[in-house]
Structure formats: structure tokens, C-alpha cells
C-alpha positions as CSV (number, residue, x, y, z in Angstrom):
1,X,0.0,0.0,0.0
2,X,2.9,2.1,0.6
3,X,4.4,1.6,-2.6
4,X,1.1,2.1,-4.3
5,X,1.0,5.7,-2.7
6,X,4.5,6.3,-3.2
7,X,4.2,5.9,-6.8
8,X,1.3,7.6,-7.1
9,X,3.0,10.8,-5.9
10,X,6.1,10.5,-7.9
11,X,3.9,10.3,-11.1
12,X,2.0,13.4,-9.8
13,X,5.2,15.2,-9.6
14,X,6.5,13.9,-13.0
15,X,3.1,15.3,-14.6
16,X,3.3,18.8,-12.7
17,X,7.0,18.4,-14.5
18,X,6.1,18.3,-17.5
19,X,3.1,21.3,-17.4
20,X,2.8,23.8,-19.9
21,X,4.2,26.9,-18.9
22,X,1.1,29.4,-18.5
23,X,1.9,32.1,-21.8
24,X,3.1,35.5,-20.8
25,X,2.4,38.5,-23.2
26,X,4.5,41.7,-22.5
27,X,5.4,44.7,-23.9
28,X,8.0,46.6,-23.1
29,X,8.3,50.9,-23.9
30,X,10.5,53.1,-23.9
31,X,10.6,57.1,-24.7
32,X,13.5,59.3,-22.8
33,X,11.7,62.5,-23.6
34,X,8.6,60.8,-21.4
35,X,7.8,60.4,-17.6
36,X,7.9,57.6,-17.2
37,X,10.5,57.1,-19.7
38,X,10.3,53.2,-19.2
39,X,7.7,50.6,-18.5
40,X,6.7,47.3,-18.6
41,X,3.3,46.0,-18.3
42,X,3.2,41.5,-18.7
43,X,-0.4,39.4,-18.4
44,X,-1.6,36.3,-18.7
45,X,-4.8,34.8,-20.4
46,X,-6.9,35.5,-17.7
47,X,-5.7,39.4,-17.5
48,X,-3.5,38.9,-14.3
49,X,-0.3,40.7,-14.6
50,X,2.3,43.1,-13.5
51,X,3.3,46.4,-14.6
52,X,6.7,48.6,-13.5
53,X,7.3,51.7,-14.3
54,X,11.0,54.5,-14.0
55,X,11.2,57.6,-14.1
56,X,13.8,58.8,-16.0
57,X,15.3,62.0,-16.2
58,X,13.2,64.2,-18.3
59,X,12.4,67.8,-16.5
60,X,9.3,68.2,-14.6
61,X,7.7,71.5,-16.1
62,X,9.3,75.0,-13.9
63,X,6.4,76.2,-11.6
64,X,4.4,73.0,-12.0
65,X,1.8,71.9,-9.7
66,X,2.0,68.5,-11.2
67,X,2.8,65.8,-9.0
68,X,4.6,63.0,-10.5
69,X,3.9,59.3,-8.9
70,X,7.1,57.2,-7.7
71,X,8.3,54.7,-9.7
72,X,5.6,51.6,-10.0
73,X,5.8,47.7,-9.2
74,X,2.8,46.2,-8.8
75,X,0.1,43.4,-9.6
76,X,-2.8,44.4,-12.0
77,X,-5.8,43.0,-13.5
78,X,-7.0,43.4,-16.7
79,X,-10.1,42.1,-18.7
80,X,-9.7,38.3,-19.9
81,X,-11.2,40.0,-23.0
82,X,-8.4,42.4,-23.3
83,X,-5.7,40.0,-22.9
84,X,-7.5,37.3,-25.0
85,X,-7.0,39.9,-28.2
86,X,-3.5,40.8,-27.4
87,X,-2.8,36.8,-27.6
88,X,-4.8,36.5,-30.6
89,X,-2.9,39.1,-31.9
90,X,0.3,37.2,-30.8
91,X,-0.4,34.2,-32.6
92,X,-2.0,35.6,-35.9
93,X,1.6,37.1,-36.1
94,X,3.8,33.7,-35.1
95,X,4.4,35.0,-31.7
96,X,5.9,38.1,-32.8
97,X,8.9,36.4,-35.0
98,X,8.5,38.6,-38.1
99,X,9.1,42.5,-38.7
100,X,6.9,45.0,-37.2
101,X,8.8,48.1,-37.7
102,X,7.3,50.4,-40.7
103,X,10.2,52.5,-41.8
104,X,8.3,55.1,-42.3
105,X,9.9,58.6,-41.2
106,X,7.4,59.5,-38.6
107,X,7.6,61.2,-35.3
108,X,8.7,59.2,-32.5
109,X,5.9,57.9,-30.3
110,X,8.1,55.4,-28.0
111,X,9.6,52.2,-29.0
112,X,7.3,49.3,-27.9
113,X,8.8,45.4,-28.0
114,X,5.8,43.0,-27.7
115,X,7.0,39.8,-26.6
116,X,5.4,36.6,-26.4
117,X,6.2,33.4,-24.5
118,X,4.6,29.9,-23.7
119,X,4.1,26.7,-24.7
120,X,3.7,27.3,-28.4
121,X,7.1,29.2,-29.0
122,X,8.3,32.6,-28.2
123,X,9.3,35.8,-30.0
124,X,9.5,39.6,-29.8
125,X,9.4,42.6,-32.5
126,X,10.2,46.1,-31.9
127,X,8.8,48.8,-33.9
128,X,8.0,52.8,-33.3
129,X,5.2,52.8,-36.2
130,X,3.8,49.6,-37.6
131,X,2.3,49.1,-41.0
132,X,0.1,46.0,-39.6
133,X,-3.2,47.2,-38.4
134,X,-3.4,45.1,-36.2
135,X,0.2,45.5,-34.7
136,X,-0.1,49.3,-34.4
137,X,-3.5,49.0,-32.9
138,X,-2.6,46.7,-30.0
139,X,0.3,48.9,-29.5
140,X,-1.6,52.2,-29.3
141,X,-4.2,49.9,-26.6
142,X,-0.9,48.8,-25.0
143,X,0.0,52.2,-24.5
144,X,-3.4,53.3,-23.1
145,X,-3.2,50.5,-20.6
146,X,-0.2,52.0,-19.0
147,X,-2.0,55.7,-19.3
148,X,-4.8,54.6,-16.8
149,X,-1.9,52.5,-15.0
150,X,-0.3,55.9,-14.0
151,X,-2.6,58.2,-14.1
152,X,-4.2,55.6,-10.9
153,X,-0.6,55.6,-9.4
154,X,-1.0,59.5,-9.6
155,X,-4.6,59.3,-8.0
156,X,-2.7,57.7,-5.4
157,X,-0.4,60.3,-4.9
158,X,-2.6,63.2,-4.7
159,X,-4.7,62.0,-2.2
160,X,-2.3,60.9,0.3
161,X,-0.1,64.8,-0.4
162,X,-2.5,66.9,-2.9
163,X,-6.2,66.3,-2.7
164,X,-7.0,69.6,-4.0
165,X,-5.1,68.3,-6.7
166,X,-7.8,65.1,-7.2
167,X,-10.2,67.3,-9.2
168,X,-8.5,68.1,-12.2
169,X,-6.4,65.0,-12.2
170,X,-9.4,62.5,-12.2
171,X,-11.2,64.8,-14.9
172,X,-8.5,64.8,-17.1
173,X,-8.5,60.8,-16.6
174,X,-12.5,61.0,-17.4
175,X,-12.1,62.9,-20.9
176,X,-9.0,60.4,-21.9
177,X,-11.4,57.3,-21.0
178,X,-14.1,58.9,-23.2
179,X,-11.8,58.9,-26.0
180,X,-9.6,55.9,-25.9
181,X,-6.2,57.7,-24.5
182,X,-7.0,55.6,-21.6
183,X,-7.9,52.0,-21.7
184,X,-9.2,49.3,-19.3
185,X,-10.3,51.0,-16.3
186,X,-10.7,48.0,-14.4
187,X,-6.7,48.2,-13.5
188,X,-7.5,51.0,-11.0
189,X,-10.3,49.9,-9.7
190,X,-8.9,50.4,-6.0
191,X,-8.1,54.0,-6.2
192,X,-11.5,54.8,-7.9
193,X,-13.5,52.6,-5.1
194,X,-11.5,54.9,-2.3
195,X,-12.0,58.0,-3.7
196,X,-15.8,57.2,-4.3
197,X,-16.3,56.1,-0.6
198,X,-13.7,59.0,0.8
199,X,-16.4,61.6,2.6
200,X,-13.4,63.6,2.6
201,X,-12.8,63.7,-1.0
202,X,-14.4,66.6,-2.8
203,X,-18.1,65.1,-4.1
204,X,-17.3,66.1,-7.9
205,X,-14.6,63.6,-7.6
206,X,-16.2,60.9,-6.1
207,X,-19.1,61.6,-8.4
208,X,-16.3,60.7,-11.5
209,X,-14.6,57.9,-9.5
210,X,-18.2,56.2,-9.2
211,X,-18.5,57.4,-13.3
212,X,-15.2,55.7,-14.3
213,X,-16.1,53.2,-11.9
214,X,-19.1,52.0,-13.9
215,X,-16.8,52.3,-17.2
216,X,-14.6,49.8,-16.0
217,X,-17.7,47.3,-15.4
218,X,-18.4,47.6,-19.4
């Protein structure tokens, strides 16, 4: 009998072995004229992930009231239906092992790597501009991701040194909701769910926190 269990856990641990890694899709940007200059923002299938952010050492505006967040590390979640795109995306591209750089001579807008790893390969692409649709699209949503990522972080910030500050800052991350600038609202869902329940926040902004709150339930 104890042979019998003893082999069953050995060929428990031999299939846990052998388990297909769970895929990562990441992307990786980068923009020295930027704040942050460089991020990172990785997910799985089901949207849980991590994002990090630095600095860099672009000027803060002379006289600004703008508060910049620290540098970011942390767990987010973003909508299975989100991340289920970016690994269609992945794999109607094999996994990122082909060109996505247009050559075009157009302004900067950051260099963004996309990256894909798991159980059916792995590759990455770099590009500025892409001429695939569908590359440049995920790109520009990528991108939009990490807007609401910071612009939460800066949430953060304000109301623990600058809640004066809240009201503009919370507007201006209403209007970039509205029109696409910032995507997938659900990754801040914690700041927006304590400024809406904050009696000592303003009541305009909890009145756009419990707004952006029910955009991120879409």
C-alpha cells in the first residue's frame, strides 16, 4: 500500500513536471523625452499581470503643480477580454517572429517590443510605427493601458499629499477614458473605489470615481 502511494506521488510530480508553462504577453516601452520614460506591463490569459514603471530624467515643467507618482511595481488585472486579443494578436503574427517596424519617417511615439512566451514558441518585434493594423492597434491599446496604469498611481499620490489636486487630475483621466487615450479602467479599480467612498474627497470627484467606476464594469 505504501508503494502504491508512493508511486502515485512520484507520477503526480513527474506530470506537474512536464506542465505547460502558462503564456506571458508583454510589452515593453520606452521614450527618454517621457515620464515615465520606461515601462513594462506582462499578463496572462486570464488578465492577471504586473506592470513597472522609472522615471527617467526628463524635466518636470518650472512652476508645475503637477505631481509626478514614484516609480511603480505592482500586480494588475486586466479584462480576460483584453488579454485574450493581445494573444490572438500574438499568434496571428507567429508569436511576434517577423518584422513590425514600418520604416516610415514618422515622429517618434516610444519604441514598444511585444513579446510573447509559452508553450507554443516565443518571439518579440520592436517597432515605433507599424504598417500591420493590427500590430499598431494593439500597440496604441498597450500604451493606453499604462495611461490609466499611471494616471491611478497619480490618483494615489494626490490624495495621500495633494487632494486639492484630485479634481482636475481625475477629470483629465475622465475625458482620456471617453476617448480611448486611456484604456481598461478596471486596473484602478482600487483607487476609484476609495476616492468614491472617501467623505473627505471633494463630491465632484467621487461623483467621476463612481463614473469611471461603472466604465470599467463595461
Amino acid at each position: 500500500m505504501k508503494a502504491l502511494f508512493l508511486a502515485f506521488v512520484l507520477a503526480a510530480l513527474t506530470v506537474s513536471g512536464h506542465a505547460d508553462p502558462d503564456p506571458v504577453f508583454r510589452v515593453d516601452f520606452s521614450n527618454p523625452g517621457l515620464t515615465p520614460s520606461q515601462w513594462t506591463l506582462q499578463f496572462h490569459p486570464d488578465g492577471t499581470g504586473h506592470f513597472h514603471s522609472e522615471r527617467g530624467t526628463a524635466a518636470t515643467a518650472q512652476g508645475s503643480r503637477f505631481i509626478e507618482p514614484p516609480n511603480i511595481d505592482r500586480d494588475i488585472q486586466v479584462s480576460a477580454k483584453f488579454a485574450e486579443h493581445a494573444f490572438q494578436v500574438a499568434q496571428h503574427h507567429k508569436f511576434f517572429n517577423s518584422e513590425c517596424e514600418s520604416h516610415l519617417k514618422v515622429a517618434f511615439q516610444g519604441t514598444k517590443k511585444l513579446s510573447y512566451s509559452g508553450p507554443q514558441g516565443a518571439g518579440s518585434c520592436e517597432f515605433n510605427y507599424s504598417r500591420d493594423a493590427d500590430i499598431q492597434q494593439l500597440g496604441d491599446s498597450l500604451v493606453a493601458v499604462a495611461t490609466t496604469i499611471i494616471a491611478g498611481a497619480r490618483l494615489e499620490t494626490l490624495l495621500q499629499h495633494d487632494p486639492l489636486g484630485l479634481d482636475q487630475e481625475i477629470q483629465n483621466v475622465q475625458e482620456a477614458a471617453g476617448d480611448g487615450r486611456a484604456q481598461q479602467i478596471c486596473s484602478i479599480r482600487d483607487i476609484l473605489e476609495r476616492l468614491s467612498d472617501d467623505p473627505a474627497v471633494m463630491e465632484r470627484v467621487r461623483k467621476r470615481a463612481r463614473a469611471l467606476l461603472a466604465h470599467a464594469n463595461q
